[in-house]
TIFI-421089 format. One record per residue (C-alpha): residue number from 1; residue in three letters; x, y, z. Coordinates in nm, 3 decimals. Example, Ala and Ser with C-alpha at 12.3 -4.5 7.8 and 13.67 -1.06 7.14 Angstrom:
[1,"ALA",[1.230,-0.450,0.780]]
[2,"SER",[1.367,-0.106,0.714]]
END
This chain:
[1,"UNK",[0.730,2.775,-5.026]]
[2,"UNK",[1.051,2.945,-5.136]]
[3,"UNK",[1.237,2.850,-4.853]]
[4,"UNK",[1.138,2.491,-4.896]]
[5,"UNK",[1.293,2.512,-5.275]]
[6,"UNK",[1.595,2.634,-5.119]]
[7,"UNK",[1.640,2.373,-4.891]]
[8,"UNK",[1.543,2.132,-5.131]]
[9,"UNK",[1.802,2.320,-5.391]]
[10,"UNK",[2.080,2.300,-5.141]]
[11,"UNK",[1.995,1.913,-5.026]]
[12,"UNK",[2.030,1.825,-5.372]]
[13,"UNK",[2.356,1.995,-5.415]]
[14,"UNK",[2.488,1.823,-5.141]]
[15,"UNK",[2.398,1.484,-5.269]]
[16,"UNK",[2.538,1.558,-5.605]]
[17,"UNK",[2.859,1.649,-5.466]]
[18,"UNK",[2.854,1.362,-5.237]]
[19,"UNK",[2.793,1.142,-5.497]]
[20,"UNK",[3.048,1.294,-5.729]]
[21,"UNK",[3.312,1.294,-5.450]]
[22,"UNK",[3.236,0.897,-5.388]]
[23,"UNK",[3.328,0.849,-5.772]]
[24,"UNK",[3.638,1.062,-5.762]]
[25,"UNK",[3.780,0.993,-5.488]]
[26,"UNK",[3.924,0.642,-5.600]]
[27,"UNK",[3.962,0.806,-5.953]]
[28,"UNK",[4.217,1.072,-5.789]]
[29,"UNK",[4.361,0.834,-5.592]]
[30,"UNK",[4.467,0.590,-5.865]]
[31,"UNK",[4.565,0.910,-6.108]]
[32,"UNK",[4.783,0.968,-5.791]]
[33,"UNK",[4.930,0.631,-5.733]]
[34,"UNK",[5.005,0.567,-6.170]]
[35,"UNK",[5.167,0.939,-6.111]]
[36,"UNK",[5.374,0.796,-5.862]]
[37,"UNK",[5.520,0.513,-6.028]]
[38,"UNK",[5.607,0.707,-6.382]]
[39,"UNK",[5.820,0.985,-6.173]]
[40,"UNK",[5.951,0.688,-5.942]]
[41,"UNK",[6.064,0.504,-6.265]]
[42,"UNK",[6.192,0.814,-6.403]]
[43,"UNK",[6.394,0.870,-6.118]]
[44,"UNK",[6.516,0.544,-6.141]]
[45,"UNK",[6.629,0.522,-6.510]]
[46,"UNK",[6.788,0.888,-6.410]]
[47,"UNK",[7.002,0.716,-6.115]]
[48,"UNK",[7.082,0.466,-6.356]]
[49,"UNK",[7.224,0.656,-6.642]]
[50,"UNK",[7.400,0.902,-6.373]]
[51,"UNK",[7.594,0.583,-6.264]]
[52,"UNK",[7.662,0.427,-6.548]]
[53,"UNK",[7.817,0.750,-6.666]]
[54,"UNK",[8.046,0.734,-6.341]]
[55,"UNK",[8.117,0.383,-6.382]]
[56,"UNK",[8.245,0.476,-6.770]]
[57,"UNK",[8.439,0.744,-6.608]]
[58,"UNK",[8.610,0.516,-6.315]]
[59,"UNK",[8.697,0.269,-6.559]]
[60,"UNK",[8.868,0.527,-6.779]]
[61,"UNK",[9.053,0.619,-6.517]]
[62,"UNK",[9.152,0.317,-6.420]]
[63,"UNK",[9.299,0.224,-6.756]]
[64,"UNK",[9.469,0.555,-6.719]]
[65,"UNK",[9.623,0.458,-6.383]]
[66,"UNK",[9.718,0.104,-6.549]]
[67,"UNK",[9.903,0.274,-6.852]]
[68,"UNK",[10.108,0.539,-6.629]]
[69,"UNK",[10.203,0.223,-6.353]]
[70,"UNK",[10.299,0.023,-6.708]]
[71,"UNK",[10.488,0.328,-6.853]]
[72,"UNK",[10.669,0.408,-6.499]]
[73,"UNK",[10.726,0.024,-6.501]]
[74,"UNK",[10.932,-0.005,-6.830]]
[75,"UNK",[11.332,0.083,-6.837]]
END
């Protein structure tokens, strides 16, 4: 009789965690994916501000370049 409880204990579990797996799974996988897309658009608005920092700094230096090749230029 006690064994029969067990079994029936442990069958139970199983379906339980079955069950709870089968409701998870596309829970985790969608936590997953949204997790995915915030550090992806992170990363992008990182890239973004890295360049446009370079792109400040090129075009300093190119007005730098333009004021020496003016200065060099005048008598």
């Amino acid at each position: 009789m006690e064994a029969l409880r067990e079994e029936d204990v442990l069958r139970l579990e199983e379906e339980i965690l079955q069950k709870l797996e089968e409701r998870l799974t596309p829970i985790m996988h969608q936590v997953a994916l949204d997790t995915a897309k915030t550090v992806m658009h992170e990363l992008r608005l990182d890239i973004l501000s890295h360049l446009s920092r370079h792109e400040d700094s090129i075009s300093r230096l190119r007005k730098s370049e333009a004021a020496v090749n003016q200065i060099r230029r005048t008598p």
